[in-house]
Z-matrix of the N, CA and C atoms (Angstrom, degrees):
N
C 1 1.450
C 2 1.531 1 108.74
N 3 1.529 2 100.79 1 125.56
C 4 1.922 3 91.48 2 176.80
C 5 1.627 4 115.08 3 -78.27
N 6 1.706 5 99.49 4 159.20
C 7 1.548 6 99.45 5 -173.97
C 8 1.679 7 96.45 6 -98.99
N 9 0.633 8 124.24 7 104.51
C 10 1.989 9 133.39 8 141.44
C 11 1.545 10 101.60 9 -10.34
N 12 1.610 11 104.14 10 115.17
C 13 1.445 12 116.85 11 167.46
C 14 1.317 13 123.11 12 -120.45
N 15 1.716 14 86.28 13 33.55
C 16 1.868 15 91.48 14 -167.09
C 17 1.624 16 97.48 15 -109.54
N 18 1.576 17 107.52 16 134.51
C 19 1.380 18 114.50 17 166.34
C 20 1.475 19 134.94 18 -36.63
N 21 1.246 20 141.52 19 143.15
C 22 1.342 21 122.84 20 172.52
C 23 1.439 22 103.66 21 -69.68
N 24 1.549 23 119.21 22 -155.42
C 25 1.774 24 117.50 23 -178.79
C 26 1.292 25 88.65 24 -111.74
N 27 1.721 26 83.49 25 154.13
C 28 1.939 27 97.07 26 177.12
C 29 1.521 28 104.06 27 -74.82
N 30 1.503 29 107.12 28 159.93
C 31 1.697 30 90.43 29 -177.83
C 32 2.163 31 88.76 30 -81.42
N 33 1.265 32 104.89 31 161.25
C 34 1.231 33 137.27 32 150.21
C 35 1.826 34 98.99 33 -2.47
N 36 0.923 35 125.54 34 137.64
C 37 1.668 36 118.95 35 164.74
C 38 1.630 37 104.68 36 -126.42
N 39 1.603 38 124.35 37 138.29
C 40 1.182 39 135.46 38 166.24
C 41 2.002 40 99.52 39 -47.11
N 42 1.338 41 94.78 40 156.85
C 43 1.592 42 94.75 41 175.89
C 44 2.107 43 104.06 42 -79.82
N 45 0.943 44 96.85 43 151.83
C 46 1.532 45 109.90 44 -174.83
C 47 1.589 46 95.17 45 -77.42
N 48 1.472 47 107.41 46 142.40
C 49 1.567 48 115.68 47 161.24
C 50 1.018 49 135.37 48 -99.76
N 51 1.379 50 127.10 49 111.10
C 52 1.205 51 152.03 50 -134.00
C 53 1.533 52 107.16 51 -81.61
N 54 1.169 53 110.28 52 -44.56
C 55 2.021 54 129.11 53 -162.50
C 56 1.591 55 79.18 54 -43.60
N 57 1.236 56 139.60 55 -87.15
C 58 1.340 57 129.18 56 -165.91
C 59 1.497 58 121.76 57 -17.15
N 60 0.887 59 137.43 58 -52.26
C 61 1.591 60 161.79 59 163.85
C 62 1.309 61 103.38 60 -32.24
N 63 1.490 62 117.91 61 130.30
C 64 1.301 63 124.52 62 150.73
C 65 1.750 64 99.88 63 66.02
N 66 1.599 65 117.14 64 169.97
C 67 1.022 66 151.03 65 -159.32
C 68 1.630 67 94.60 66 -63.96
N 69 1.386 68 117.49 67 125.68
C 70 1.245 69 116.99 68 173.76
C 71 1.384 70 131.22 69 -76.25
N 72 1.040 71 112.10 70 157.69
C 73 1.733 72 105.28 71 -177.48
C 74 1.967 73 94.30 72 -159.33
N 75 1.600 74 117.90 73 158.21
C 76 1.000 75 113.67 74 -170.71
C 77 1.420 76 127.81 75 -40.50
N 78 1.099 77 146.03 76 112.52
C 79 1.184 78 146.57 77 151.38
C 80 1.654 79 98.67 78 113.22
N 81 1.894 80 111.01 79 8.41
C 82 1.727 81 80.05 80 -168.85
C 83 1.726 82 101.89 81 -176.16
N 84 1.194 83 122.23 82 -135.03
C 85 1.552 84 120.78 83 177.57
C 86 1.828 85 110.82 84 -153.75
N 87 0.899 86 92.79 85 151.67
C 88 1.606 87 96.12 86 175.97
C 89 1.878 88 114.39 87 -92.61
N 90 1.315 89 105.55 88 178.99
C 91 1.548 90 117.21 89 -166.79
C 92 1.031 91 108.49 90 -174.35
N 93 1.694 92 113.34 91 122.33
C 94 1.283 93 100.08 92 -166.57
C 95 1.232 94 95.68 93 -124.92
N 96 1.399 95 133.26 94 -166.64
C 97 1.432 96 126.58 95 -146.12
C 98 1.772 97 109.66 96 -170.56
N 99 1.544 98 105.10 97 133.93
C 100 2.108 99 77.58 98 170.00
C 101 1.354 100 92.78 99 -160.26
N 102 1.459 101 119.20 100 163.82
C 103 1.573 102 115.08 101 -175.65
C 104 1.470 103 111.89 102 -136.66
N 105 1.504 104 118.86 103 175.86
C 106 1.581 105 95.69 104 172.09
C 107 1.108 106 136.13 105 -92.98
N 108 1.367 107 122.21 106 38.53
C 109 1.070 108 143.94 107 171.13
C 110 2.218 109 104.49 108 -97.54
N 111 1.093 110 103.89 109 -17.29
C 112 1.213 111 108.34 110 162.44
C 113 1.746 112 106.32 111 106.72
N 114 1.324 113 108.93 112 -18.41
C 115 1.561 114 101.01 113 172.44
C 116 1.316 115 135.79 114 -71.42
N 117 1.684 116 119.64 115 134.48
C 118 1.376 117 109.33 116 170.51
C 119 1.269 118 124.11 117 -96.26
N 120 1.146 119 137.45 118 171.13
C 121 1.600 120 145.95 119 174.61
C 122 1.190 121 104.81 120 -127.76
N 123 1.272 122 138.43 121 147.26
C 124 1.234 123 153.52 122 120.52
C 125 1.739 124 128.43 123 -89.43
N 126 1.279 125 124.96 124 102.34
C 127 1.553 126 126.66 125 -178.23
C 128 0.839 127 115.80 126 -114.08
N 129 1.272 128 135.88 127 162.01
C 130 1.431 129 169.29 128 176.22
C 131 1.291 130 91.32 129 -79.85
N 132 1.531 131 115.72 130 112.40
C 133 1.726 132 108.53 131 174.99
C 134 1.746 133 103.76 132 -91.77
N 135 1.144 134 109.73 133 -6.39
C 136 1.741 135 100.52 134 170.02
C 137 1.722 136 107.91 135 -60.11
N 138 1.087 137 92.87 136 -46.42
C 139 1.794 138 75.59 137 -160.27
C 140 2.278 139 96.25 138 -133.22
N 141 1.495 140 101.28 139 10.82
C 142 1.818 141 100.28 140 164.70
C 143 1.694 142 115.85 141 89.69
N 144 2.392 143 106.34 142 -14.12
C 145 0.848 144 117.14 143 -168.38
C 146 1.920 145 121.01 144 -49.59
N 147 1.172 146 139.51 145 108.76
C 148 1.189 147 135.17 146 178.25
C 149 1.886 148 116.19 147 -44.29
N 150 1.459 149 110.18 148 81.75
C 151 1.728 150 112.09 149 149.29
C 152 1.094 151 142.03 150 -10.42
N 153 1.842 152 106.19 151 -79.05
C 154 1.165 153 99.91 152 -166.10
C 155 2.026 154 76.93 153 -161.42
N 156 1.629 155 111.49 154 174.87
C 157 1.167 156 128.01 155 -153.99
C 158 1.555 157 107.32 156 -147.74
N 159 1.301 158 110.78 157 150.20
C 160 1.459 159 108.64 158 174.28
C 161 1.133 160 126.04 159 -174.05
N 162 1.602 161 145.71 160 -152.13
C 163 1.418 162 130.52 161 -163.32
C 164 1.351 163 106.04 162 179.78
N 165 1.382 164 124.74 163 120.13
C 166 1.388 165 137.19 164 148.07
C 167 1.499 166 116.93 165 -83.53
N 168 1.529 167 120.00 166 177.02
C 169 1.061 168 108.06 167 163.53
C 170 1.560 169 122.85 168 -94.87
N 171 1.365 170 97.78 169 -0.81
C 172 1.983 171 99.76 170 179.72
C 173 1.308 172 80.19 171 -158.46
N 174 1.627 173 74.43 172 -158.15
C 175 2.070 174 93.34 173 -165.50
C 176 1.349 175 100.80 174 -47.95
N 177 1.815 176 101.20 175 140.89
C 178 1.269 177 132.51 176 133.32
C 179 1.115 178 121.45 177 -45.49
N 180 2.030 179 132.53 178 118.46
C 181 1.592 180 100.73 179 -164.86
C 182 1.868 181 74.29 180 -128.75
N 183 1.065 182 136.43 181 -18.88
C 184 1.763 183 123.98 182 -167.49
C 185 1.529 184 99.49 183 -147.32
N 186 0.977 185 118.73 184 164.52
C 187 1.248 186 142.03 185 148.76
C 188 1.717 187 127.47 186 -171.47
N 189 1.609 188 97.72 187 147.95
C 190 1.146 189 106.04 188 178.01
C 191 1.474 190 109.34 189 -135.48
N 192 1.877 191 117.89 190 171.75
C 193 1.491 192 122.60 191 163.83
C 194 1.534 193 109.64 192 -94.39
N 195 1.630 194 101.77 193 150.87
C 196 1.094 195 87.90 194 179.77
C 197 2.101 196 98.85 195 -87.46
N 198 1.583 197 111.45 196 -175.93
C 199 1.328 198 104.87 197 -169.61
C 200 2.139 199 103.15 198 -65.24
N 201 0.901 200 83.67 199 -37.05
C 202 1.646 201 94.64 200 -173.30
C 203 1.920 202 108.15 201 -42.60
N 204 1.292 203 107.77 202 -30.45
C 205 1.496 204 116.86 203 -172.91
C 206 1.482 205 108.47 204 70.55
N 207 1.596 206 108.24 205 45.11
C 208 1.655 207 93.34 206 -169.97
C 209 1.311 208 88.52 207 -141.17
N 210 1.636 209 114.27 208 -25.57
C 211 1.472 210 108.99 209 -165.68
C 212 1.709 211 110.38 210 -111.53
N 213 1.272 212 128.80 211 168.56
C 214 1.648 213 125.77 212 -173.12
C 215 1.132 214 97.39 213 -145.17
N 216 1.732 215 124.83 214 127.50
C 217 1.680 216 124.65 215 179.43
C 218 1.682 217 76.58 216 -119.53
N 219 1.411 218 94.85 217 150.75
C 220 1.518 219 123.72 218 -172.85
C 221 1.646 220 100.20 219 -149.88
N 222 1.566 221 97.62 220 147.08
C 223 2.044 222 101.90 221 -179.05
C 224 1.168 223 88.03 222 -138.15
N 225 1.477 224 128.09 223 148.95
C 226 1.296 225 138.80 224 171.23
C 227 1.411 226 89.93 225 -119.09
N 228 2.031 227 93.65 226 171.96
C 229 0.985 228 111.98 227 145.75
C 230 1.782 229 141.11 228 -61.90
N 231 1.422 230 91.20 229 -33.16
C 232 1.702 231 100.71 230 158.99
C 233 1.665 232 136.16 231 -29.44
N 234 1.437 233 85.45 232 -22.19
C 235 1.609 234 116.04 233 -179.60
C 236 1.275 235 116.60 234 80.21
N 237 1.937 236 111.32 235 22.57
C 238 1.500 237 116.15 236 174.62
C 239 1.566 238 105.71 237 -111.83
N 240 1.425 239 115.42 238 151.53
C 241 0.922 240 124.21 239 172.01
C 242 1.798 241 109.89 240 -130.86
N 243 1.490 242 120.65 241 122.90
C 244 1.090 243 121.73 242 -153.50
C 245 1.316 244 117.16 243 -163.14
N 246 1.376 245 120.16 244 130.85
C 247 1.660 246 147.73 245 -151.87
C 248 1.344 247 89.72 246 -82.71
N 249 1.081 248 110.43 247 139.36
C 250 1.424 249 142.66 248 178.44
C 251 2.051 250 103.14 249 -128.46
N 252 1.726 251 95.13 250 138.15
C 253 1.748 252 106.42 251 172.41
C 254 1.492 253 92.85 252 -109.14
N 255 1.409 254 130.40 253 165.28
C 256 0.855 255 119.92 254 114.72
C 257 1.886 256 114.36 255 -155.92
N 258 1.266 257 124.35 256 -159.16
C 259 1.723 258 125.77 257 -172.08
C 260 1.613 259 81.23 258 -102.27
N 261 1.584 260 103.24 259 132.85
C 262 2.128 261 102.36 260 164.84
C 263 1.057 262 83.96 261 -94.12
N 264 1.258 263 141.27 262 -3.94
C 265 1.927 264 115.76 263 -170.73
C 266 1.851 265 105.31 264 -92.72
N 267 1.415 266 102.96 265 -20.72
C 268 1.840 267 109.36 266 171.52
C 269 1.439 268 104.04 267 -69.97
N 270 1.557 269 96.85 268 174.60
C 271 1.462 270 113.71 269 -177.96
C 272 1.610 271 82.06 270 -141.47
N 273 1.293 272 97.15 271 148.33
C 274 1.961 273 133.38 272 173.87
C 275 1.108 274 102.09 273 14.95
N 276 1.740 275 106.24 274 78.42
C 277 1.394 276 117.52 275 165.13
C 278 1.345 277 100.92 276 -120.06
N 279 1.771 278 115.57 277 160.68
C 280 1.448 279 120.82 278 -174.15
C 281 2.030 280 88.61 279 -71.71
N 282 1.695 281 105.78 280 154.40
C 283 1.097 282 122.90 281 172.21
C 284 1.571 283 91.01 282 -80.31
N 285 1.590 284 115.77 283 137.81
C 286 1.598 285 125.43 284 160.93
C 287 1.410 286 116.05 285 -86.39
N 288 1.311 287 123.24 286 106.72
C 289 1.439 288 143.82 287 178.53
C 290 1.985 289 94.73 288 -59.28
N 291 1.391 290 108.64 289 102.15
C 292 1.481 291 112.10 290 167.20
C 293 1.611 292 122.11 291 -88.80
N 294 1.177 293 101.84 292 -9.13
C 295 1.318 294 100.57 293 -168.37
C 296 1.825 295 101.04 294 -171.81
N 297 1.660 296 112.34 295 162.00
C 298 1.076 297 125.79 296 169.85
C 299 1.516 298 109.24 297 -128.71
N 300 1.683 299 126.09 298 96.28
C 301 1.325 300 121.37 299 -165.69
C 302 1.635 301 97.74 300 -68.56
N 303 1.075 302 103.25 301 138.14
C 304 1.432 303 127.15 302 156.46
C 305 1.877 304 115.42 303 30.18
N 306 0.845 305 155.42 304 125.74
C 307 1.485 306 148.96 305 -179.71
C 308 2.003 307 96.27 306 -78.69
N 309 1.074 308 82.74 307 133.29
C 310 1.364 309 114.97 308 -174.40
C 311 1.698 310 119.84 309 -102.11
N 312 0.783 311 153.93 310 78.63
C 313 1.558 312 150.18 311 -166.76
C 314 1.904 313 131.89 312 -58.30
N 315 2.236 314 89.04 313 -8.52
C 316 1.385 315 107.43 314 170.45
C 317 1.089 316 108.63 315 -114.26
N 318 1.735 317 131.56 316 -174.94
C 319 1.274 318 119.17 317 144.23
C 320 1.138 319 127.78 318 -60.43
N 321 1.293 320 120.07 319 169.72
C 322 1.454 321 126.41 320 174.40
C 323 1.653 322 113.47 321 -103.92
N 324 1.310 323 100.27 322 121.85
C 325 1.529 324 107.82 323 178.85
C 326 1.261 325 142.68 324 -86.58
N 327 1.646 326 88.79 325 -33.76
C 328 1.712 327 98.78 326 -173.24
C 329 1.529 328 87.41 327 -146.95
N 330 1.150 329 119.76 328 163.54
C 331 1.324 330 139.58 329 176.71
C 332 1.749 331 120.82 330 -154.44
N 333 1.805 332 118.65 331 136.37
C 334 1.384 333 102.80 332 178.38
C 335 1.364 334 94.45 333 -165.67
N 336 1.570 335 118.19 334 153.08
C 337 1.236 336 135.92 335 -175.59
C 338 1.983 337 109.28 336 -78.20
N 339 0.942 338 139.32 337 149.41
C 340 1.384 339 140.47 338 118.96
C 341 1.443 340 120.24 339 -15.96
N 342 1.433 341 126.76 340 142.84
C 343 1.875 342 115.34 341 179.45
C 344 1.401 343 90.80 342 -83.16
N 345 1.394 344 133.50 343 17.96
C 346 1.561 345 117.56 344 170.88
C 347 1.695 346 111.20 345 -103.51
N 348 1.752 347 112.58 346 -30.85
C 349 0.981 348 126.44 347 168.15
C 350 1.627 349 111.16 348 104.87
N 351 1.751 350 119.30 349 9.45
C 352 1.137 351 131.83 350 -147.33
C 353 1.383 352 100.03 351 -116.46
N 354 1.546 353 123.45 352 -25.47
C 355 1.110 354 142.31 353 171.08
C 356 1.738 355 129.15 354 -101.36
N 357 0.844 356 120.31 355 115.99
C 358 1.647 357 116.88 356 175.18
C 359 1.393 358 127.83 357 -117.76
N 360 1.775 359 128.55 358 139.96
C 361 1.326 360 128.39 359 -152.21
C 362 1.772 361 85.70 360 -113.75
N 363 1.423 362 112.89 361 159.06
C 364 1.152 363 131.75 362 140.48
C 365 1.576 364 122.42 363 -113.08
N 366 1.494 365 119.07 364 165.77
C 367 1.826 366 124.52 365 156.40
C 368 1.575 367 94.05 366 -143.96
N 369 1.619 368 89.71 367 119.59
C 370 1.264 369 101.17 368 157.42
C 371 1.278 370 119.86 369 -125.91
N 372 1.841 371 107.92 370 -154.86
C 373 1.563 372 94.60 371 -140.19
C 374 1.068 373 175.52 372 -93.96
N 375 0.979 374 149.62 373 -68.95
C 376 1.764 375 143.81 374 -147.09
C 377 1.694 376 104.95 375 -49.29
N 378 0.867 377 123.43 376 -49.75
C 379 1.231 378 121.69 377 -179.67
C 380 1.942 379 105.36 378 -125.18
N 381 1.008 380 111.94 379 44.83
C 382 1.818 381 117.69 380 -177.33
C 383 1.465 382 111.78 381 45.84
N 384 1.085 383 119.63 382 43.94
C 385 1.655 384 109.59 383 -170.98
C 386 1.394 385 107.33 384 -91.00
N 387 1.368 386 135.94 385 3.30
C 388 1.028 387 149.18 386 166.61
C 389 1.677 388 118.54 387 -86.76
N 390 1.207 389 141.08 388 128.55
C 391 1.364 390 119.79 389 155.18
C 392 1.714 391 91.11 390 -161.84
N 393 1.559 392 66.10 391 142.86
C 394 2.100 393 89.30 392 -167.65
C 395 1.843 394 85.77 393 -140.52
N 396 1.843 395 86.48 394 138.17
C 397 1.393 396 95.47 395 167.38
C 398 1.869 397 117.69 396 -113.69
N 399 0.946 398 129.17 397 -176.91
C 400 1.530 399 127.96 398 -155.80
C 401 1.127 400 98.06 399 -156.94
N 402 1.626 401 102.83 400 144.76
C 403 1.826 402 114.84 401 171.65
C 404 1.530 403 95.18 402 -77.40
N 405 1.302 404 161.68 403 160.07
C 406 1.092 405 160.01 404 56.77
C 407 1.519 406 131.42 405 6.26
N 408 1.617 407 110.30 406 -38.24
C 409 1.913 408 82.56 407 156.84
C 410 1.652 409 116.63 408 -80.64
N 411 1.549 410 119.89 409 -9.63
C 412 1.057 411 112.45 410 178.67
C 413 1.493 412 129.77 411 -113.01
N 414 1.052 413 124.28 412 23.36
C 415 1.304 414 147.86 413 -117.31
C 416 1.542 415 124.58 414 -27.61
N 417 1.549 416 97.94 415 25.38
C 418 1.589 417 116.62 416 167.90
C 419 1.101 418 113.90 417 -78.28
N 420 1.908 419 109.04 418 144.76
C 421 1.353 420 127.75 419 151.12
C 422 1.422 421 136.33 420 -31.84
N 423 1.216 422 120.75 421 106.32
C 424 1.845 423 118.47 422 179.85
C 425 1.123 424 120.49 423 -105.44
N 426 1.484 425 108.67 424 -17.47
C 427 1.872 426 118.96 425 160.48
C 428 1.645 427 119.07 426 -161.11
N 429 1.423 428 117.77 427 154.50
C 430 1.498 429 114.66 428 -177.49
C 431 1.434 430 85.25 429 -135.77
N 432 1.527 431 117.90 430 122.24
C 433 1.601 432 137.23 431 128.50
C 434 1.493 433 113.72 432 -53.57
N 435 1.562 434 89.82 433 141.11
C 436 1.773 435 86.68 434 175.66
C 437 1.930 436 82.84 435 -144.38
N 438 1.816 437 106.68 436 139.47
C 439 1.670 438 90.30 437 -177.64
C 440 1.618 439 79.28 438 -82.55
N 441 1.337 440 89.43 439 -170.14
C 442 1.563 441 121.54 440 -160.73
C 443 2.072 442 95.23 441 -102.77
């Protein structure tokens, strides 16, 4: 007779609360979102309300907040990686494109702020062997890694 190596079921889990998460804003946290169709979202994870809105030209491949909770860096596959403003206290406003970091010749893989928010990293591609970081008020290059 065979012995069964299959788990029983988990019971049911309450939904997780989100407000902890991400960059605060009154009463809650943000969440941002992107697909390969190239759109981003920003929501209100209290209650799913749509923020703010935006547009690559292809896949969405990273995103992050910046610490401030005001700003959004996003990298596509397009091979742009590019600063986003927007208000967390509005609802369904276009995201303001501040900048276009640096042109990139791969996709963009990973993306992340500085804990000051003044600095920004990329990894690009096929396997991230690229990573260059960027001033953000200027949206120029201040260094490029290349692995070996």
């Amino acid at each position: 007779m065979p012995i069964s190596t299959a788990k029983p079921p988990k019971e049911p889990r309450e939904p997780k609360d989100l407000s902890g998460l991400g960059p605060k804003i009154a009463g809650g946290a943000l969440i941002a979102a992107g697909d390969r169709s190239g759109q981003l979202a920003v929501l209100a994870a209290t209650d799913g309300a749509l923020v703010a809105r935006g547009r690559h030209a292809s896949h969405v491949s990273a995103l992050t907040f910046a610490p401030d909770g005001r700003r959004l860096l996003s990298g596509s596959t397009d091979f742009t990686t590019r600063l986003w403003s927007f208000d967390p206290d509005a609802r369904d406003q276009p995201l303001r494109e501040t900048s276009t970091l640096g042109g990139d010749q791969t996709p963009v893989r990973s993306v992340a702020f500085d804990s000051s928010g003044t600095l920004a990293a990329t990894a690009c591609g096929t396997n991230n062997t690229v990573l260059r970081i960027y001033d953000c008020s200027s949206g120029g290059p201040k260094r490029a890694l290349f692995e070996h």
